[in-house]
C-alpha positions as CSV (number, residue, x, y, z in Angstrom):
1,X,-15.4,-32.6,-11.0
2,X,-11.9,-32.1,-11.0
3,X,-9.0,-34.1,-9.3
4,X,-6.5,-31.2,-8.9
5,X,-5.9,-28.8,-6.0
6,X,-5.6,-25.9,-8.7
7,X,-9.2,-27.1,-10.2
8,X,-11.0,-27.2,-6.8
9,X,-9.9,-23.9,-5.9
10,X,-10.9,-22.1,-9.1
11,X,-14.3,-24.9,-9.0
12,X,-14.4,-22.7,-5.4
13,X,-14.1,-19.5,-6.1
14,X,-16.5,-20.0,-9.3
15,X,-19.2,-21.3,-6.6
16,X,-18.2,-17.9,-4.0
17,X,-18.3,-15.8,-6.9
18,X,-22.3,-16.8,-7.9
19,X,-22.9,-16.9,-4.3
20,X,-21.4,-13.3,-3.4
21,X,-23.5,-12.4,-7.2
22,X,-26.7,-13.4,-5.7
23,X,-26.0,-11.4,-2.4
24,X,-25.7,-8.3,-4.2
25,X,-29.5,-8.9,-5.6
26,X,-30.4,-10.1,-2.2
27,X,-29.1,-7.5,0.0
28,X,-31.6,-4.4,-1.3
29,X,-35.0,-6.2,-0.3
30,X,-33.3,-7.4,3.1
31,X,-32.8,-4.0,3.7
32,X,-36.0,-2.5,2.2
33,X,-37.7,-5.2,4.5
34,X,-35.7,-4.4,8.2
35,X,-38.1,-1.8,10.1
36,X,-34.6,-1.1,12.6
37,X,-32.7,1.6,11.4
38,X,-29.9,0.3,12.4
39,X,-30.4,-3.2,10.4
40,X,-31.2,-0.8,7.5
41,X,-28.2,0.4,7.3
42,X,-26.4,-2.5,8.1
43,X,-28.1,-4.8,4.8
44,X,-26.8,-1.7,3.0
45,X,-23.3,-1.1,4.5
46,X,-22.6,-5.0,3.6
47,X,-24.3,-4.5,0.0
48,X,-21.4,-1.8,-0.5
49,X,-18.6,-4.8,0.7
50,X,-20.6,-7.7,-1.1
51,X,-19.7,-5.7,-4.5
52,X,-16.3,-5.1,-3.2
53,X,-15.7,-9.1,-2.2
54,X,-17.2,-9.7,-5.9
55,X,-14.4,-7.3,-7.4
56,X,-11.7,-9.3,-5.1
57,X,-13.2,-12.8,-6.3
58,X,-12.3,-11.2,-10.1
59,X,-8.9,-10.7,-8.8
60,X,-8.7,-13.8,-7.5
61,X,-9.3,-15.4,-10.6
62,X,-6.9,-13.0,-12.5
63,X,-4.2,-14.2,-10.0
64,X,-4.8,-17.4,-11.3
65,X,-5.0,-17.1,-15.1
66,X,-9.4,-18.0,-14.9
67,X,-11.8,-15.9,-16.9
68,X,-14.3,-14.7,-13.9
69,X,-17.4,-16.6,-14.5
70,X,-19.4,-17.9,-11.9
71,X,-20.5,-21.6,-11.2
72,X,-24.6,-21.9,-9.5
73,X,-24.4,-21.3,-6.0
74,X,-27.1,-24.0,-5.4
75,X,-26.5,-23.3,-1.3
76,X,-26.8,-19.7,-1.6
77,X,-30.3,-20.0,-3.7
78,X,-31.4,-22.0,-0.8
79,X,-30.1,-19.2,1.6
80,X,-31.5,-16.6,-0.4
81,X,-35.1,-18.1,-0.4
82,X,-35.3,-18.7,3.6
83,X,-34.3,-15.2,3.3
84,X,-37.3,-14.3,1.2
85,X,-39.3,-16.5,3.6
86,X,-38.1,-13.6,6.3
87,X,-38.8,-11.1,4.2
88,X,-41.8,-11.8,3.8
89,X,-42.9,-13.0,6.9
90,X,-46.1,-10.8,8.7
91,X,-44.8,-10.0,12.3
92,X,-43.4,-7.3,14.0
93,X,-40.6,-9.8,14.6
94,X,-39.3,-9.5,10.9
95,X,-36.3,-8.1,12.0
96,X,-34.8,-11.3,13.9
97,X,-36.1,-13.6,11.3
98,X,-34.0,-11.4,8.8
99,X,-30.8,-11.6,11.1
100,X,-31.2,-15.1,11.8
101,X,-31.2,-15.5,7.6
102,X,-28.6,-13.3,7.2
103,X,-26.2,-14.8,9.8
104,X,-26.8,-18.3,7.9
105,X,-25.7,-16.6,5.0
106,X,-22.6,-15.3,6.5
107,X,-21.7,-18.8,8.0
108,X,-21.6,-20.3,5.0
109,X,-19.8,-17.4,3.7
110,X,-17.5,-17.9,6.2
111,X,-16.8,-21.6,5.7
112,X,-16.7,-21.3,2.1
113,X,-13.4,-18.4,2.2
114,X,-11.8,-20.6,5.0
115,X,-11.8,-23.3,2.4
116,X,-10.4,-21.6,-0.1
117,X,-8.0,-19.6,1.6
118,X,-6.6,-23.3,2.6
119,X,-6.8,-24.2,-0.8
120,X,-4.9,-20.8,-2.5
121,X,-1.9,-21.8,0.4
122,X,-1.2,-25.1,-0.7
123,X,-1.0,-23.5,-4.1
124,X,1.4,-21.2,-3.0
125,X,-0.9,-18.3,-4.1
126,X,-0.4,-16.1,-1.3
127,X,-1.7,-13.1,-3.2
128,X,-5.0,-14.9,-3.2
129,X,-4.8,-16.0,0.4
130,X,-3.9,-12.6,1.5
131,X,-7.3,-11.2,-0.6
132,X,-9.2,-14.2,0.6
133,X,-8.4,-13.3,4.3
134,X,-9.6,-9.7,3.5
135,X,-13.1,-10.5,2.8
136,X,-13.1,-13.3,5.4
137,X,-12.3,-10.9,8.3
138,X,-15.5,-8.8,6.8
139,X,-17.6,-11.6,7.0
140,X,-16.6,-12.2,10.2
141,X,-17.0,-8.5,11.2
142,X,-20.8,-8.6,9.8
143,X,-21.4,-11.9,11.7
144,X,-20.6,-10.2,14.8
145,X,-22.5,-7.0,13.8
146,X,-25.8,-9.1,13.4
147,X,-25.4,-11.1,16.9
148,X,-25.0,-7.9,18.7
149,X,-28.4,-6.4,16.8
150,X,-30.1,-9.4,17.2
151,X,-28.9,-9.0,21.5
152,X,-30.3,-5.3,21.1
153,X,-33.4,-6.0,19.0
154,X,-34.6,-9.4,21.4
155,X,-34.0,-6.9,24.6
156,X,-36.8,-5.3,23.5
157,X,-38.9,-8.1,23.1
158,X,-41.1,-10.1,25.7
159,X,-39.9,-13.7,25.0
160,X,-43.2,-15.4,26.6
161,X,-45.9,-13.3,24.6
162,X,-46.7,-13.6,21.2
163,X,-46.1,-10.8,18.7
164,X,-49.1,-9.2,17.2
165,X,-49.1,-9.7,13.0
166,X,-48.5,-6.4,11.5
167,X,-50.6,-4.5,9.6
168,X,-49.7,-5.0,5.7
169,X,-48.6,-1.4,4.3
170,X,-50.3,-0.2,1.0
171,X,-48.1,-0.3,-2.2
């Protein structure tokens, strides 16, 4: 590990840069999995700005001299298997157990760009900052997204029954 503020940032953005990697693998069988439309289309929406916030990570590291290469993500594997754990889960309440995934995903997202927005500052990188912000507000805009599906999915939903196991689709 190192003991500069230059060499956590880029240790940072080498972690956010596997982490956003895996997303982009992830994203596809969250969205082949959701049964709502809207979810759907939501998985792939934020596919489409996971490869976009991989480009800016490149940039990121151009800004700063670093050859983009990523570091493992250990947190994000761990994400990225509870959200296999949703995607293959046998109710008709996949949906919210996909949302609640994803939104863990996003928080950690979330917390991981504040961090190294801080970090770019106090290196006096604002051209970093000022990309770093960009995909932070998107993560934030996604978090939101998910809470209000999750609100429209659970309306649907009687809370005190049980919900039946689906059927398990040929092929």
């Amino acid at each position: 590990m190192t003991n500069t503020v230059k060499g956590i940032f880029e240790e940072e953005i080498r972690d956010l840069y596997d982490a956003e990697k895996q997303l982009v693998k992830a994203l596809p069988k969250m969205a082949k999995a959701a049964t709502a439309e809207e979810l759907r289309s939501g998985f792939e929406e934020h596919l489409e700005a996971t490869k976009t916030h991989v480009s800016r990570l490149e940039e990121v590291f151009e800004s700063i001299g670093a050859k983009p290469k990523g570091k493992s993500c250990e947190a994000m594997k761990g994400l990225v298997a509870e959200g296999q754990e949703a995607i293959d889960a046998d109710t008709d309440l996949r949906d919210i157990l996909l949302i609640g995934a994803a939104k863990r995903v996003e928080h950690y997202e979330m917390a991981a760009y504040q961090t190294v927005i801080k970090l770019a500052e106090a290196l006096g990188n604002e051209t970093a900052a000022e990309m770093l912000r960009e995909t932070l507000s998107e993560e934030e805009e996604t978090d939101e997204k998910l809470d209000a599906m999750c609100e429209e999915l659970l309306q649907n939903v009687d809370a005190t029954e049980t919900a039946p196991a689906k059927t398990r689709r040929a092929g």
